[in-house]
N, CA, C and O atoms as CSV, one atom per row, in Angstrom:
chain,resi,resn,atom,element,x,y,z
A,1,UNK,N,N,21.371,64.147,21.229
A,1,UNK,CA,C,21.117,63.991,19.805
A,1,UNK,C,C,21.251,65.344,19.103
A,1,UNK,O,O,20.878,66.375,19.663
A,2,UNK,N,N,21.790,65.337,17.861
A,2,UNK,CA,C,21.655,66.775,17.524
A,2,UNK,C,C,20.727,66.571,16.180
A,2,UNK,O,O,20.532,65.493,15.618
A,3,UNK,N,N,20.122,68.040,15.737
A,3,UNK,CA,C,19.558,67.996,14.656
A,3,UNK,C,C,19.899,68.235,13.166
A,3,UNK,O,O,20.716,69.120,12.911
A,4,UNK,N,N,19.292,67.455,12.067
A,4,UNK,CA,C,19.363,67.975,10.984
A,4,UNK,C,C,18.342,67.982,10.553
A,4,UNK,O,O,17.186,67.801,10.933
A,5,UNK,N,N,19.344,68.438,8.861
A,5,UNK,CA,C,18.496,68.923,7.898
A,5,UNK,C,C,18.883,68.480,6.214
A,5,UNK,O,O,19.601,69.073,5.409
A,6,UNK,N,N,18.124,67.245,6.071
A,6,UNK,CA,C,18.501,67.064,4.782
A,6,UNK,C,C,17.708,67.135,3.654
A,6,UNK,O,O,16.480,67.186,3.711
A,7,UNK,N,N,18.527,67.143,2.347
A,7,UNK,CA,C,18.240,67.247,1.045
A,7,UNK,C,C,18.144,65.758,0.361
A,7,UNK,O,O,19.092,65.204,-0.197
A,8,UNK,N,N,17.020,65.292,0.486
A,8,UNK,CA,C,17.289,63.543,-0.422
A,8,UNK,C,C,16.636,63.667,-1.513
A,8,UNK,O,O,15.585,64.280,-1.703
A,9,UNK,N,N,17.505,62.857,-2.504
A,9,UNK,CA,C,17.295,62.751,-3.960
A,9,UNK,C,C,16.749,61.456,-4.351
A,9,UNK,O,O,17.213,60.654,-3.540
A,10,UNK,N,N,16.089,60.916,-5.083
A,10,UNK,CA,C,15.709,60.213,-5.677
A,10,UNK,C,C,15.475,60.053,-7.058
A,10,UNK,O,O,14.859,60.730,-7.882
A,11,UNK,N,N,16.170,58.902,-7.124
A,11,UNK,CA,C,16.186,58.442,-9.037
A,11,UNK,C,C,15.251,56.933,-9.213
A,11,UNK,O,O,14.742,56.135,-8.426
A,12,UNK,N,N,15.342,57.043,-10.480
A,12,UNK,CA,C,14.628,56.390,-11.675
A,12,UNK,C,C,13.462,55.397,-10.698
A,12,UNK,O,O,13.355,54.171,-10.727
A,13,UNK,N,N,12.794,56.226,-9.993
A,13,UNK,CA,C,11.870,55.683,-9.739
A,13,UNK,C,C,10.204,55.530,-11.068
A,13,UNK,O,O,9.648,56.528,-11.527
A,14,UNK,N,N,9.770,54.052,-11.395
A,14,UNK,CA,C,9.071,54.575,-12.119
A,14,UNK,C,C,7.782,54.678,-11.693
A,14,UNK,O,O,7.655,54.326,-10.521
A,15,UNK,N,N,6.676,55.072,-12.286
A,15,UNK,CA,C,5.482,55.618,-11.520
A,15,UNK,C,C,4.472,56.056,-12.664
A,15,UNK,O,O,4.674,56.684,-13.704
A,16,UNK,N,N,3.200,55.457,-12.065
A,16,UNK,CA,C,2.358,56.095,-12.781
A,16,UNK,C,C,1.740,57.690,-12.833
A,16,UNK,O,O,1.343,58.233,-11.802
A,17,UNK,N,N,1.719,58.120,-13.673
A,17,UNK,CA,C,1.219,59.635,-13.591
A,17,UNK,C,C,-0.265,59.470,-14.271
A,17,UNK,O,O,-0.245,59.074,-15.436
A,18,UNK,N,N,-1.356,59.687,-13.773
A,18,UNK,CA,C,-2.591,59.653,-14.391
A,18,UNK,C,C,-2.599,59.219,-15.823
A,18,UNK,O,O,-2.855,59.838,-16.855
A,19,UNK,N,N,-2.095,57.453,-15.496
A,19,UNK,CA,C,-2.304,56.713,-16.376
A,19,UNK,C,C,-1.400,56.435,-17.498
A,19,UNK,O,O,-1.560,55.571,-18.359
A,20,UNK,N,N,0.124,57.747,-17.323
A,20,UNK,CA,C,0.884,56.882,-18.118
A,20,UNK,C,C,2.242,56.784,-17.316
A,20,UNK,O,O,2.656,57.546,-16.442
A,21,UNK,N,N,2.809,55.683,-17.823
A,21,UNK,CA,C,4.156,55.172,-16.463
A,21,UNK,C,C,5.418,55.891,-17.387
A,21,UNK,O,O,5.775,55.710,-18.551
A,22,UNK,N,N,5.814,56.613,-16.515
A,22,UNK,CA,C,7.408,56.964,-16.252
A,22,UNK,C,C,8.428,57.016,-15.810
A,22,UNK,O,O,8.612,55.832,-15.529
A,23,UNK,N,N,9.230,57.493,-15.537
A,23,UNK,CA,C,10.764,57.259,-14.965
A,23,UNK,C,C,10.779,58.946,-14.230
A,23,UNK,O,O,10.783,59.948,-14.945
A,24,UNK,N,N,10.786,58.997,-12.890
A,24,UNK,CA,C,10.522,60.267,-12.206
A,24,UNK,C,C,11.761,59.807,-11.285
A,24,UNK,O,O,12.009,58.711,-10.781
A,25,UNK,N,N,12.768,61.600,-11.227
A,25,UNK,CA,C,13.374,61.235,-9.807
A,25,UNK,C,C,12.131,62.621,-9.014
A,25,UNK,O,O,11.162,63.271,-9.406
A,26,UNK,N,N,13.120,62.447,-7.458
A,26,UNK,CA,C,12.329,63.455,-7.034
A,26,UNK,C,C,13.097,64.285,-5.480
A,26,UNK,O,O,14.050,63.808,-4.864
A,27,UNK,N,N,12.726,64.956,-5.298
A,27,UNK,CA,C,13.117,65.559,-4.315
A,27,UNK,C,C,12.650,66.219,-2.946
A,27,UNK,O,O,11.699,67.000,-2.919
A,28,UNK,N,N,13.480,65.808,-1.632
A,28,UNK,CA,C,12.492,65.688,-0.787
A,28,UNK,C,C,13.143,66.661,0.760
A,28,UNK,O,O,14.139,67.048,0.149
A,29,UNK,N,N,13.228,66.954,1.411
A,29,UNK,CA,C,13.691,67.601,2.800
A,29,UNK,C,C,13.145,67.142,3.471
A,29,UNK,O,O,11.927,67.044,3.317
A,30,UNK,N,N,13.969,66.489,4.854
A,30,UNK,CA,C,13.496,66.041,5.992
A,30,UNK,C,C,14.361,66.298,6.550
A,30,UNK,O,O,15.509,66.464,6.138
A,31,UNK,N,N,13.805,66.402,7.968
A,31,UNK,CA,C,14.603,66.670,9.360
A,31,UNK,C,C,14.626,65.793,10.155
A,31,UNK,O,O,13.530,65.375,10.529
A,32,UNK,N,N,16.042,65.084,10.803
A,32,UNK,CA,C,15.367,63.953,11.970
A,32,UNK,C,C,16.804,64.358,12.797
A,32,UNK,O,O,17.779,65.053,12.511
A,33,UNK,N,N,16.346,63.435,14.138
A,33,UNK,CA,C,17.762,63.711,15.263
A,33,UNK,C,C,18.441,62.736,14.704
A,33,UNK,O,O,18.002,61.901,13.913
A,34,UNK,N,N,19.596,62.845,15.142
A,34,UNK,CA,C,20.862,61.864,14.845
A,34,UNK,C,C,21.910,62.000,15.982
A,34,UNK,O,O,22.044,63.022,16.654
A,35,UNK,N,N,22.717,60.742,16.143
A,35,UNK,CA,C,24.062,61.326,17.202
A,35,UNK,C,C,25.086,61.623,16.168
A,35,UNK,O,O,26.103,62.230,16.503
A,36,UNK,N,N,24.882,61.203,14.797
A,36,UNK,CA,C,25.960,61.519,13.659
A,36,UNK,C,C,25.509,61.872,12.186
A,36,UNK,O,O,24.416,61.474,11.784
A,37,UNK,N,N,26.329,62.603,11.400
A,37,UNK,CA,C,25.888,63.363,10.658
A,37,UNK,C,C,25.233,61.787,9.628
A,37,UNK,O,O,24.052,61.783,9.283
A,38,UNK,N,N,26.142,60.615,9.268
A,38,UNK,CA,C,25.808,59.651,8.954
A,38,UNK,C,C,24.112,58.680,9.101
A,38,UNK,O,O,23.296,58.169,8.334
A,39,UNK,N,N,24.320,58.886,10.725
A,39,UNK,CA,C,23.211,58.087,11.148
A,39,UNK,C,C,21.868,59.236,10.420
A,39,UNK,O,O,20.758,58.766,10.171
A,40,UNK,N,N,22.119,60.407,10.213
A,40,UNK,CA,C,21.012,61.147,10.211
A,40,UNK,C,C,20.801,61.097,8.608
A,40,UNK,O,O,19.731,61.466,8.122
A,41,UNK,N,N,21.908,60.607,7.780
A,41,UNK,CA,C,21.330,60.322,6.402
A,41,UNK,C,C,20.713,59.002,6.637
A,41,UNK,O,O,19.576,58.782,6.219
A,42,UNK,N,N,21.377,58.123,7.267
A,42,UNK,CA,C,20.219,56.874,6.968
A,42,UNK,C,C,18.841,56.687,7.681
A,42,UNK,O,O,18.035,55.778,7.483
A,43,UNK,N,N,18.727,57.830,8.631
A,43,UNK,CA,C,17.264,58.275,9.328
A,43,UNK,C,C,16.407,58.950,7.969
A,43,UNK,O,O,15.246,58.629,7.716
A,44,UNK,N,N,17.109,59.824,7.248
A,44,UNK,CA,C,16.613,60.521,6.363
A,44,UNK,C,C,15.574,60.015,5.044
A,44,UNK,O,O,14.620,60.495,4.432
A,45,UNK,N,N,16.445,58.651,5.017
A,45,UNK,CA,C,16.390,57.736,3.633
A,45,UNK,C,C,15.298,56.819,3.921
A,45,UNK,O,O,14.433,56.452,3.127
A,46,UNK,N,N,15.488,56.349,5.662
A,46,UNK,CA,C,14.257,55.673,6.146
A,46,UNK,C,C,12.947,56.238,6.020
A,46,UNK,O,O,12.032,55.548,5.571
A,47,UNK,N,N,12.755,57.508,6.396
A,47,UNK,CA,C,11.349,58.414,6.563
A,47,UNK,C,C,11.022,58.168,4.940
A,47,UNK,O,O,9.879,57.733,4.797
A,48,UNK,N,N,11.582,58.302,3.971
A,48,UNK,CA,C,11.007,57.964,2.702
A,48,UNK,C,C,10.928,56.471,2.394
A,48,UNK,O,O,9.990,55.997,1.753
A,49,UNK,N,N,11.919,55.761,2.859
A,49,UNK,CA,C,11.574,54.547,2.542
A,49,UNK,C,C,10.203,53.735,2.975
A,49,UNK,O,O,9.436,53.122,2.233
A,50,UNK,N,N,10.140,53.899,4.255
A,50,UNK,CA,C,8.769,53.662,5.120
A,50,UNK,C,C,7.651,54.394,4.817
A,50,UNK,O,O,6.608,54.219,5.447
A,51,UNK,N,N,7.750,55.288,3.823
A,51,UNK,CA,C,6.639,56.013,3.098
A,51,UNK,C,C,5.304,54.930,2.362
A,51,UNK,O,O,5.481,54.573,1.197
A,52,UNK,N,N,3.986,54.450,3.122
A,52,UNK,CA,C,3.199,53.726,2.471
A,52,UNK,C,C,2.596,54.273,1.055
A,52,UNK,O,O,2.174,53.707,0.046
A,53,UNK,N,N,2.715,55.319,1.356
A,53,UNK,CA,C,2.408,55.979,-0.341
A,53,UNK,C,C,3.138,55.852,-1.596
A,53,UNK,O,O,2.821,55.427,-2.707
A,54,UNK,N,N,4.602,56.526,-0.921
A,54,UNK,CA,C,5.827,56.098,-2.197
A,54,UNK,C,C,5.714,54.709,-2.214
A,54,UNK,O,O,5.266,54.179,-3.231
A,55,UNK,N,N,6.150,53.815,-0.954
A,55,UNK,CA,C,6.699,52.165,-1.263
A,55,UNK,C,C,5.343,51.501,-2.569
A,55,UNK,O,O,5.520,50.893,-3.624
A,56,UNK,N,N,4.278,51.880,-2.008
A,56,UNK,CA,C,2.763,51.092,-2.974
A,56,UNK,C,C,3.235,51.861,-4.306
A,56,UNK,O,O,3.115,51.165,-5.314
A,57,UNK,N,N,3.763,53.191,-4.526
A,57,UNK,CA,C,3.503,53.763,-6.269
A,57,UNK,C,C,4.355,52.966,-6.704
A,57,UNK,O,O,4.155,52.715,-7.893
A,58,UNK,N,N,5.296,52.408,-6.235
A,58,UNK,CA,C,6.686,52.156,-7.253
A,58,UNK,C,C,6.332,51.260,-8.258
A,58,UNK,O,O,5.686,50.271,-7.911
A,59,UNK,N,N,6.615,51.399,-9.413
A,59,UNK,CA,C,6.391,49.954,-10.450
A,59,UNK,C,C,7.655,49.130,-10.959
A,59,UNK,O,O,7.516,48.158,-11.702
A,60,UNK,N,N,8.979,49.606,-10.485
A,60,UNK,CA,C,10.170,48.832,-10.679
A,60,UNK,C,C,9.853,47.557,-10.583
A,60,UNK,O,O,8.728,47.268,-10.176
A,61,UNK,N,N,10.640,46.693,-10.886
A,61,UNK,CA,C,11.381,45.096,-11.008
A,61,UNK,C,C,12.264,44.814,-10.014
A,61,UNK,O,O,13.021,45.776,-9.889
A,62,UNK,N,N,12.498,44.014,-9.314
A,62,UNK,CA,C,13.532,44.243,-8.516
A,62,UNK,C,C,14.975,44.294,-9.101
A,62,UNK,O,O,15.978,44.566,-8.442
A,63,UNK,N,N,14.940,43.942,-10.660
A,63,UNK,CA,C,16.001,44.301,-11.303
A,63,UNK,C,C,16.541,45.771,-11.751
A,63,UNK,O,O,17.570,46.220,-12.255
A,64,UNK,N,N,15.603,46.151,-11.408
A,64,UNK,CA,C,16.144,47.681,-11.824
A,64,UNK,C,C,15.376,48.597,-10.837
A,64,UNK,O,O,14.285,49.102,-11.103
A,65,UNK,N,N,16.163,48.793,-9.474
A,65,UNK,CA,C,15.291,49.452,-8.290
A,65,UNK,C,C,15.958,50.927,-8.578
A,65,UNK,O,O,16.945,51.337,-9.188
A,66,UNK,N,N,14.750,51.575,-7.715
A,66,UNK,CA,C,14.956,53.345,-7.698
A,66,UNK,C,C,16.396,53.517,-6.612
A,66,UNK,O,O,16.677,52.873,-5.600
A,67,UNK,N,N,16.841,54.200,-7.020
A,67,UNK,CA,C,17.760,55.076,-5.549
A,67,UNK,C,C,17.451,56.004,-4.952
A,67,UNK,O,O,16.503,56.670,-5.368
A,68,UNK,N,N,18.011,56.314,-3.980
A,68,UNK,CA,C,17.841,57.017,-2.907
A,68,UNK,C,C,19.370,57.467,-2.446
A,68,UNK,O,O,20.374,56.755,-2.480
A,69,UNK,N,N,19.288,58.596,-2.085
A,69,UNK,CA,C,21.030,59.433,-1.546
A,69,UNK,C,C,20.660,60.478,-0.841
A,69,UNK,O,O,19.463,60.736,-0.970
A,70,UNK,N,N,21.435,61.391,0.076
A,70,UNK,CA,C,21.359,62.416,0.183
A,70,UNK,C,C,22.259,63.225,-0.433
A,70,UNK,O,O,23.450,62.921,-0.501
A,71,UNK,N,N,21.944,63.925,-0.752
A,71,UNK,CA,C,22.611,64.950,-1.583
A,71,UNK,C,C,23.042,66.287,-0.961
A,71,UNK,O,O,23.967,66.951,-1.429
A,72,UNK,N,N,22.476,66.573,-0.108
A,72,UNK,CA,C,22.528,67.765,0.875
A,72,UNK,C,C,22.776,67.860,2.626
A,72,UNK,O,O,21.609,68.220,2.779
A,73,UNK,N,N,23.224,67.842,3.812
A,73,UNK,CA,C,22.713,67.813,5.070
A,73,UNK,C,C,23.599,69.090,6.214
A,73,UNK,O,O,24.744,69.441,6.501
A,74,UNK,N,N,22.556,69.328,6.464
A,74,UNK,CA,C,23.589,70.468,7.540
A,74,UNK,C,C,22.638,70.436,8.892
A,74,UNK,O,O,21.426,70.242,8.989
A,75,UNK,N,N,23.554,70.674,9.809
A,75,UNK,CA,C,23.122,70.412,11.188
A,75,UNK,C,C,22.579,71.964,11.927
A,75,UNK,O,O,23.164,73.045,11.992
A,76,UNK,N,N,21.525,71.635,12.316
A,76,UNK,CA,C,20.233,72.780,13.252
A,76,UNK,C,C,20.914,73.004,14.027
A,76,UNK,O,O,21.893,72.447,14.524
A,77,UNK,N,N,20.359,73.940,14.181
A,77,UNK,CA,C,20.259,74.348,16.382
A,77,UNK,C,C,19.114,73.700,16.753
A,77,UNK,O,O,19.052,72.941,17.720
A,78,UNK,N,N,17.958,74.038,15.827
A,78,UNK,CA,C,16.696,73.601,16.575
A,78,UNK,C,C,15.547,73.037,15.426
A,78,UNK,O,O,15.761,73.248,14.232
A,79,UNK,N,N,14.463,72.393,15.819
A,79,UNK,CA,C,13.596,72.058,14.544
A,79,UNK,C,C,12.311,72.935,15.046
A,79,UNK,O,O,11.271,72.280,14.980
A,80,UNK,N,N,12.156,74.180,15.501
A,80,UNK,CA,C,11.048,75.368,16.229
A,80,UNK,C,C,10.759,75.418,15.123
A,80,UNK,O,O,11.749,75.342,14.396
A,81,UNK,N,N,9.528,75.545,14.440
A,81,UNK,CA,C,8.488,75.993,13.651
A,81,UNK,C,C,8.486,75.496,12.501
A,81,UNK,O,O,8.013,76.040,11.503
A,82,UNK,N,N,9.141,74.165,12.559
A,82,UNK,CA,C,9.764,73.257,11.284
A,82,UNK,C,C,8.369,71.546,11.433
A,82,UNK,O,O,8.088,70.699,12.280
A,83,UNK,N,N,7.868,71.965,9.807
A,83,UNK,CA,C,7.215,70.231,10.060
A,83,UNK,C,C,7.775,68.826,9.833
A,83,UNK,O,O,8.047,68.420,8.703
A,84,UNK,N,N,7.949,68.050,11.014
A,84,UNK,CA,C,8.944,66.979,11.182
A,84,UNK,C,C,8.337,65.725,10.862
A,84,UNK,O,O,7.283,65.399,11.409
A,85,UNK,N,N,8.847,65.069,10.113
A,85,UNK,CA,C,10.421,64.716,9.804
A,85,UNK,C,C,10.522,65.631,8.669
A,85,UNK,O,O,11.631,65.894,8.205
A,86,UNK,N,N,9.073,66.319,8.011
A,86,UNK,CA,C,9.004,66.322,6.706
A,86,UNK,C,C,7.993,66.151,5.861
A,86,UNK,O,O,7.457,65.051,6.001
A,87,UNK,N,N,7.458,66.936,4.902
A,87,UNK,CA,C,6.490,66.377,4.199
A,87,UNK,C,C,6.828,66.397,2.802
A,87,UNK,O,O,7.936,66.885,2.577
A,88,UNK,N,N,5.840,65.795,1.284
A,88,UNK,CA,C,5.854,65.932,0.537
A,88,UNK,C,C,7.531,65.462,-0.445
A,88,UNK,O,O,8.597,65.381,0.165
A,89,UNK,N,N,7.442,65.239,-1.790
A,89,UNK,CA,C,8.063,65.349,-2.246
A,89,UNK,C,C,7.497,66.511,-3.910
A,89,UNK,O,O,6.456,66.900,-4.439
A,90,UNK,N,N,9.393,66.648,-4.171
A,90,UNK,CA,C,9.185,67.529,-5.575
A,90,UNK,C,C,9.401,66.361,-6.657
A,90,UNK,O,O,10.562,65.973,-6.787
A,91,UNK,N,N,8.474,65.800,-7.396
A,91,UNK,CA,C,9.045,65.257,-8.569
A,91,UNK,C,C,9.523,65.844,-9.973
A,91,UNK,O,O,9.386,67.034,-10.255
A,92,UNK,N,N,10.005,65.058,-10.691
A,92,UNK,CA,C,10.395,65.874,-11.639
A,92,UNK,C,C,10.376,64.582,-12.487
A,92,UNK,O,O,10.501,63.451,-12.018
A,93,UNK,N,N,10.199,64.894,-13.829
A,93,UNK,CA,C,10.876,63.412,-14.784
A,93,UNK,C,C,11.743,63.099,-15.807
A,93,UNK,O,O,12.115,63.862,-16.699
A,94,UNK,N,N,12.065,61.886,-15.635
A,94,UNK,CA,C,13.295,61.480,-15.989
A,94,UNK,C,C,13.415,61.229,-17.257
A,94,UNK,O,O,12.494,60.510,-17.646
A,95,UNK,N,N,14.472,61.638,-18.416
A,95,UNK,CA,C,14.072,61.203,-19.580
A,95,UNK,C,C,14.799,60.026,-19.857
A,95,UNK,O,O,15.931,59.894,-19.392
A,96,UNK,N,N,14.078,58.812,-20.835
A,96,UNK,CA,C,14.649,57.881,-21.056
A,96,UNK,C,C,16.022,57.710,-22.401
A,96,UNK,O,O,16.081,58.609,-23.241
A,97,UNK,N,N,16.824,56.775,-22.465
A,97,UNK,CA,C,17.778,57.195,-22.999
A,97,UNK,C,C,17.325,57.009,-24.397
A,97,UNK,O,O,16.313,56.315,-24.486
A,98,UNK,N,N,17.826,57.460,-25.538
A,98,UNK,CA,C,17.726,57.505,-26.644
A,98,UNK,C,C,17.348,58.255,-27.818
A,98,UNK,O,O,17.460,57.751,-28.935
């Protein structure tokens, strides 16, 4: 297996922020093994998807769901002194159109 290292992005997820709902993307780094640079984005996308914290905040519709991509990935030598898969995300928010 070899290792990476990715950059995942996330859009128009919406979410409450202490009480008022918005449109946040956000940004996240994780590391997982992969046998391909591929398999290791959709390892990447999983560790957030399977997130019980993110999956419960979301307030979408299923008509209008958040995305998820990687945006970034480059392959390790090693994951030594690295916390795996990953923690935390950076949010940021999204402005609505108009």
């Amino acid at each position: 297996m070899n290792k990476y290292k990715a950059l995942v992005r996330g859009q128009n997820f919406l979410l409450n922020n202490n009480g008022k709902v918005g449109r946040f993307g956000f940004y996240a780094t994780r590391f997982v093994d992969a046998g391909s640079e591929a398999d290791a984005e959709e390892k990447a996308i999983a560790t957030l998807r399977d997130d019980p914290a993110l999956r419960d905040a979301v307030l979408n519709e299923k008509s209008d769901p958040p995305i998820m991509f990687v945006e970034d990935i480059s392959q390790l030598d090693s994951f030594d002194g690295l916390n795996l898969p990953g923690t935390g995300l950076s949010f940021y928010s999204e402005r609505e159109p108009g």
